[in-house]
C-alpha positions in Angstrom: 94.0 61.4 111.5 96.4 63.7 113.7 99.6 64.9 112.2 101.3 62.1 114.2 99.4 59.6 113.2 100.9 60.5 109.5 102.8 58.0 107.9 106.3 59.7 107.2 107.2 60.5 103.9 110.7 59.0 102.0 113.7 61.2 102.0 113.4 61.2 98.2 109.8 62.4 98.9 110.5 65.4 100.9 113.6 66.4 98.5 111.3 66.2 95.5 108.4 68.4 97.8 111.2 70.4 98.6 112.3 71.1 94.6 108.9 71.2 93.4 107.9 74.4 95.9 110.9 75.7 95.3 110.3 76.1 91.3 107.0 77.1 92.2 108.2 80.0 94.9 111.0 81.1 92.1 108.5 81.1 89.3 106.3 83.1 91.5 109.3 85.7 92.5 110.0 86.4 89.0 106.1 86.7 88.1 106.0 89.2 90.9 108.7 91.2 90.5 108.8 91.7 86.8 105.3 93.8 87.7 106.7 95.8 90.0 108.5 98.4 88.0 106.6 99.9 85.7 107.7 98.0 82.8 106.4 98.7 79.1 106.1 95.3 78.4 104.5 94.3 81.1 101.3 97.0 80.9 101.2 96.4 77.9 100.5 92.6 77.9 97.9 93.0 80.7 95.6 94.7 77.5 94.7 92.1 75.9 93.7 90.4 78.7 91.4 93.0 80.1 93.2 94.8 82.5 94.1 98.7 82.4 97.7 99.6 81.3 98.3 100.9 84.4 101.3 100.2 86.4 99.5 100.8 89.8 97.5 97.4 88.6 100.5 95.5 87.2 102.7 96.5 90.6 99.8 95.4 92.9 98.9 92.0 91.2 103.0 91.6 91.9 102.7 92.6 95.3 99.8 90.1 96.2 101.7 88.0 94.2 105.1 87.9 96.3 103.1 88.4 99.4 101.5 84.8 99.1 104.6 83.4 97.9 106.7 84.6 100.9 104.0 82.9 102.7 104.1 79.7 100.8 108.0 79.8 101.4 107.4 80.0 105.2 106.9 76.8 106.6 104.7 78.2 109.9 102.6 79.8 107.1 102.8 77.9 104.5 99.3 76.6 104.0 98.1 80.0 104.3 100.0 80.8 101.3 99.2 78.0 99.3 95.4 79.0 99.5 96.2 82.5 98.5 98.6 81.6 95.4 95.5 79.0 94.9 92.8 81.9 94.6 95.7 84.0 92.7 96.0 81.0 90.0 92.0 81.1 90.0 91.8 84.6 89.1 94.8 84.0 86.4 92.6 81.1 84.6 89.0 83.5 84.9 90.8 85.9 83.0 92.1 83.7 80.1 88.7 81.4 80.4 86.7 85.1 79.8 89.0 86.1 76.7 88.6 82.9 75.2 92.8 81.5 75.3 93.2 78.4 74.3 92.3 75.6 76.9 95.7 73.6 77.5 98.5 76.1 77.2 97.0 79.4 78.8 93.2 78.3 80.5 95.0 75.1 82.6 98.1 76.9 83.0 97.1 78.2 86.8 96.0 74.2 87.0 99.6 73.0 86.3 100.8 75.3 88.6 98.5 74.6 91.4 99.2 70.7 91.1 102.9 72.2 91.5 102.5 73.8 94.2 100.2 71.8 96.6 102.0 68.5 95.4 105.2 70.3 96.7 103.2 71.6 100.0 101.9 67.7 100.4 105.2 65.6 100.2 106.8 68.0 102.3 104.1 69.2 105.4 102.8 66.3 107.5 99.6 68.4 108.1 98.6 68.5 104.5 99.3 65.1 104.0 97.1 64.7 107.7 94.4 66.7 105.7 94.4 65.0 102.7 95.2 60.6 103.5 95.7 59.5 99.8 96.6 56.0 101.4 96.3 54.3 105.1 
C-alpha cells in the first residue's frame, strides 16, 4: 500500500497524534535536559541503576536523548527519530530489567512510552500508517 493509497485519518485523529507526540517530545526535552548540567541529583540516581556518577555519562545519555527527540519533532525526519527514541526506551527497560525494578511501574515504563510515541507518529504520518494497515 502507497502512502496515497492510505485512507486519511479524522481531524480528531491527527489532533490527538498531534498531542500525544507532543507529550512525548516535552517529556523527552525535560528528560534530556535535566542531564545536561551536571546536576547532583541526577548522577546520583544513575547509581543505583548501574551507571558511573559521572556527569560526562549523564550529559551524553541527554544529548542522545534530545537529539532523537528533535528528530522525532521533525516531520521530514520523524521516523528516524522514532526508531532512535525506540532503541533509547530499549536500553532504559535493559537497565531496570538487569537490576531487578519492578515489572509495571519502572520495567514497562519505556513500553508506555513507546506506545506513546509511535501511536502519536501513526495517527499523524500517512507513511506509518502506509507501513503498518491496521484496517483496509
Amino acid at each position: 500500500m502507497s502512502i496515497s493509497q492510505t485512507a486519511p485519518v479524522s481531524a480528531g485523529a491527527l489532533w490527538t497524534g498531534r498531542a500525544l507526540s507532543g507529550l512525548m517530545v516535552l517529556f523527552m526535552i525535560f528528560d534530556g535536559a535535566i542531564k545536561l548540567p551536571p546536576l547532583d541529583v541526577v548522577t546520583q540516581t544513575m547509581v543505583p541503576l548501574g551507571w558511573p556518577a559521572d556527569p560526562n555519562v549523564a550529559r551524553m545519555l541527554g544529548v542522545i536523548g534530545l537529539v532523537s527527540t528533535a528528530l522525532y519533532a521533525l516531520p521530514r525526519t520523524s521516523v528516524l527519530g522514532a526508531l532512535l527514541l525506540t532503541a533509547y526506551m530499549g536500553g532504559a527497560i535493559a537497565t531496570n530489567a538487569r537490576i531487578g525494578n519492578p515489572l509495571f511501574s519502572h520495567m514497562l515504563f519505556g513500553v508506555y512510552l513507546g506506545i506513546i510515541l509511535w501511536g502519536g507518529l501513526y495517527l499523524r504520518d500517512p507513511r506509518v500508517r502506509a507501513l503498518i494497515p491496521f484496517s483496509r
